[in-house]
C-alpha positions in Angstrom: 19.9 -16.3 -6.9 17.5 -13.4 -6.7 13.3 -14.2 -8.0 13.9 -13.2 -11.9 11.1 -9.7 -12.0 8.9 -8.5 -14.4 10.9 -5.2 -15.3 8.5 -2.1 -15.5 5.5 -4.1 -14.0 4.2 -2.8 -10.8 2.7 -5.5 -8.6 -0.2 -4.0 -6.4 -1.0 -5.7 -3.2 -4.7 -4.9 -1.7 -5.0 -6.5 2.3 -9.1 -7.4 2.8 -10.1 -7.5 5.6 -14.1 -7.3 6.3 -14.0 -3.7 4.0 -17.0 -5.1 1.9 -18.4 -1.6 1.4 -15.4 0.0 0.0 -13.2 -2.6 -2.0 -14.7 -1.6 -5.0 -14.0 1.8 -4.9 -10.3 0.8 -4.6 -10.8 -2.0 -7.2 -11.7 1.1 -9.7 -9.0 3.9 -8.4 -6.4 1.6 -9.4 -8.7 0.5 -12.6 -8.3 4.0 -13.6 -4.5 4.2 -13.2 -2.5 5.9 -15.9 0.3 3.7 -15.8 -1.1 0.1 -17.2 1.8 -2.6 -16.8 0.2 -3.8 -13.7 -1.0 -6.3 -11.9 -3.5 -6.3 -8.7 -3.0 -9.2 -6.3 -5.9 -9.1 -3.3 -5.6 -11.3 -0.7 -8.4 -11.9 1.6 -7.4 -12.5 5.2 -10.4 -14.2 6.1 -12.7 -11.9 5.9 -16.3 -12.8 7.8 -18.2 -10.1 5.6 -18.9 -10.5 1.7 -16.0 -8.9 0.8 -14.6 -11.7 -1.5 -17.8 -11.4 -3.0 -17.9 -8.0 -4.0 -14.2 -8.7 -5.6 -15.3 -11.4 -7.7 -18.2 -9.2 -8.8 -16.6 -6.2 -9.6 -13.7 -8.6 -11.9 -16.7 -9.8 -13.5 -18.0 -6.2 -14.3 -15.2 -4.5 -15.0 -13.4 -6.8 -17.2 -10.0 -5.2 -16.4 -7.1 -5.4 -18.9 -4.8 -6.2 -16.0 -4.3 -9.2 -14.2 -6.6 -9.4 -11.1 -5.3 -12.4 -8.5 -7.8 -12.4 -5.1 -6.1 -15.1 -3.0 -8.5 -16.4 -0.1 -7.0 -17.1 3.3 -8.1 -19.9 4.9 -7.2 -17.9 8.5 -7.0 -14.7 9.7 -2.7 -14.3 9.3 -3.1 -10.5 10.5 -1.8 -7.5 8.3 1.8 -8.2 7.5 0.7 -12.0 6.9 -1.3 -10.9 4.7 0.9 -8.0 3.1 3.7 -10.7 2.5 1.5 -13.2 1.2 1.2 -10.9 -1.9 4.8 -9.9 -1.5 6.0 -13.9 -2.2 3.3 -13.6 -5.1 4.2 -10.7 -7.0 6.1 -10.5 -9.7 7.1 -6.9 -10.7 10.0 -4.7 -10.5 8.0 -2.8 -8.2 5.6 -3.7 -5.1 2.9 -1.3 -4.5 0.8 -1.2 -1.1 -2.5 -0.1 -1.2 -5.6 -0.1 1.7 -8.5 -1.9 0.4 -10.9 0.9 2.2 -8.6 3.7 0.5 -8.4 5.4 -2.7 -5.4 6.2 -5.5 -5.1 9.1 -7.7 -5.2 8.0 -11.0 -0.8 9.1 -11.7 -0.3 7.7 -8.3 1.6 4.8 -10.2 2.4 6.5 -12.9 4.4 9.4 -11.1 5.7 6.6 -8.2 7.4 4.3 -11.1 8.9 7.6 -13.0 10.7 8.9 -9.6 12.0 5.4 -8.7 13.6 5.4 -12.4 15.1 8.9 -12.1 16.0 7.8 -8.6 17.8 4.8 -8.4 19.6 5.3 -5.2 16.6 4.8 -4.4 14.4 1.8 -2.5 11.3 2.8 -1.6 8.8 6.0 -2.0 5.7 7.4 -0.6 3.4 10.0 -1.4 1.3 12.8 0.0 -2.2 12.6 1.1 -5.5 13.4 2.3 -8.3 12.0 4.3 -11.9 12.3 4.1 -15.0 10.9 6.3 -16.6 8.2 4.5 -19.4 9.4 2.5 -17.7 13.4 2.0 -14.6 12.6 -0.5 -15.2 16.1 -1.4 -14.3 17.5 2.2 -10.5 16.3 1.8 -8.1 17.5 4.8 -4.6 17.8 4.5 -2.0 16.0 6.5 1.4 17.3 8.1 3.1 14.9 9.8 4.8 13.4 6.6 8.7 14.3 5.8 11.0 14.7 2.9 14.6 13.7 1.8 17.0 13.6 4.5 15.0 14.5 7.2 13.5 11.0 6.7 15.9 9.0 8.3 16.7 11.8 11.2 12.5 11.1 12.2 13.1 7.2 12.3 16.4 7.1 14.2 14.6 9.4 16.7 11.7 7.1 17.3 8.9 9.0 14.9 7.5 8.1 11.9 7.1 10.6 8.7 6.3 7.9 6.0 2.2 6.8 5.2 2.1 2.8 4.6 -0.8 3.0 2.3 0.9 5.0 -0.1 4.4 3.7 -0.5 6.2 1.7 -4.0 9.7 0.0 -3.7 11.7 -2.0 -5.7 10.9 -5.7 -5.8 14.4 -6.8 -5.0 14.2 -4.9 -1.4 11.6 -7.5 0.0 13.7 -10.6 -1.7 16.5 -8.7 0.3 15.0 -7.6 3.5 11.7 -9.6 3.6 8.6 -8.4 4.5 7.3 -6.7 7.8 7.2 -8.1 10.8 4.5 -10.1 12.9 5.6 -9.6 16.2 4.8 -5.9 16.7 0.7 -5.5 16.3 0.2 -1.8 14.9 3.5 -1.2 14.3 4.4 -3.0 11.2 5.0 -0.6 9.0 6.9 1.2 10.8 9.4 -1.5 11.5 9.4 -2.3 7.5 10.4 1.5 7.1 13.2 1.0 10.2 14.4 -2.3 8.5 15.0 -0.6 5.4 17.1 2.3 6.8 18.8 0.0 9.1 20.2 -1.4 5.8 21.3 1.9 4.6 18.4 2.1 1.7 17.3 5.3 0.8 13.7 6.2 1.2 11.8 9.6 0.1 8.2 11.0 0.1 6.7 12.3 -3.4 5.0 16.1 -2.3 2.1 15.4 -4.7 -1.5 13.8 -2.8 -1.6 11.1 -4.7 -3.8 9.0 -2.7 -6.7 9.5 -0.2 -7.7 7.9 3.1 -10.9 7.2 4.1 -12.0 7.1 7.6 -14.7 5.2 8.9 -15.7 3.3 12.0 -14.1 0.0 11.6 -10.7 1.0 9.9 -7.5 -1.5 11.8 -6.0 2.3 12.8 -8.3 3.0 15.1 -8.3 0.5 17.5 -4.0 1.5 17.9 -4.4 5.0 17.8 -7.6 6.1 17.4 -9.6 8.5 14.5 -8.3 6.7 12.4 -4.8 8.6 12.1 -1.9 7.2 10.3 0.4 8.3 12.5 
């Protein structure tokens, strides 16, 4: 029998890793979140900077009316360790990913949960969205490489990608289904969540809106597999 989930609660899974300087901008995008029934479950892969620090602080300031669960790992597991670490320890209808060095509009959730629910074919959705050079939010650049609707799945059977990990929701039951993504391609893991999914026959989409906003900087994972920091 299926893990019983919290209907209408969206379960928000930060990765940590050494981002000390910009956790708590993410801490407070997904603070000011229009959609409320959440809960935020950070888990700290080890990080060798203060970054566990700076979540405990920013609890402590913030006082949010959400549950806040930062999970310290006693190794370094590596992204999808730590990604399904706070997949086995959610309990919403819904998983949310979110970069701990990125930022969220504030209807990100709100408009993520309403397509799933109009949606229910369904399993998982992303969003648009733009980057910015750490320290110029305002000079935003769009992005172009993202895909809709049925051109999704053409993209993926092809080789290519078309969906932005940072940015994606899906419905709880798909990881107690599928399980999370994989450890034994470095750089690659979300794409081989995305392939896993449509290798099941689930159906996948992109929401056109920018809805969340990715911050480049020196020392962001991205870089060191494909450099500047690109999603791709």
């Amino acid at each position: 029998m299926l893990f019983q989930r919290k209907p209408g609660l969206v379960s928000i899974i930060v990765t940590c890793y050494n981002i000390e300087p910009y956790i708590e901008d993410c801490l407070t995008s997904l603070l000011n979140q229009t959609y409320k029934n959440i809960e935020v479950i950070i888990v700290n892969d080890a990080s060798l900077d203060r970054s566990a620090d700076k979540v405990r602080g920013w609890i402590k300031k913030n006082k949010p009316a959400f549950p806040v669960e930062l999970i310290n790992l006693p190794r370094n597991t590596g992204f999808s360790g730590a990604l399904t670490t706070g997949y086995f320890l959610s309990s919403g209808e819904y998983i949310a990913v979110q970069d701990g060095d990125d930022l969220s509009h504030p209807q990100r959730i709100e408009k993520q949960v309403e397509f799933l629910q109009e949606n229910q074919d369904t399993v998982l959705v992303g969003t648009n969205y733009k980057t910015f050079l750490d320290g110029n939010f305002d000079q935003q650049k769009s992005v172009f490489w993202l895909k809709y609707g049925e051109d999704i799945p053409k993209v993926y059977w092809n080789g290519g990608h078309c969906v932005c990990h940072g940015t994606i929701m899906f419905r709880g039951e798909t990881f107690d289904q599928l399980g999370g993504p994989t450890r034994r391609i470095k750089g690659a893991e979300d794409y081989e969540f995305i392939a896993k999914c449509l290798n099941a026959k689930l159906k996948i989409n992109n929401i056109r809106d920018v809805l969340y906003y990715y911050r480049e900087h020196s020392k962001q994972r991205s870089r060191k597999f494909f450099g500047k920091g690109s999603k791709e």
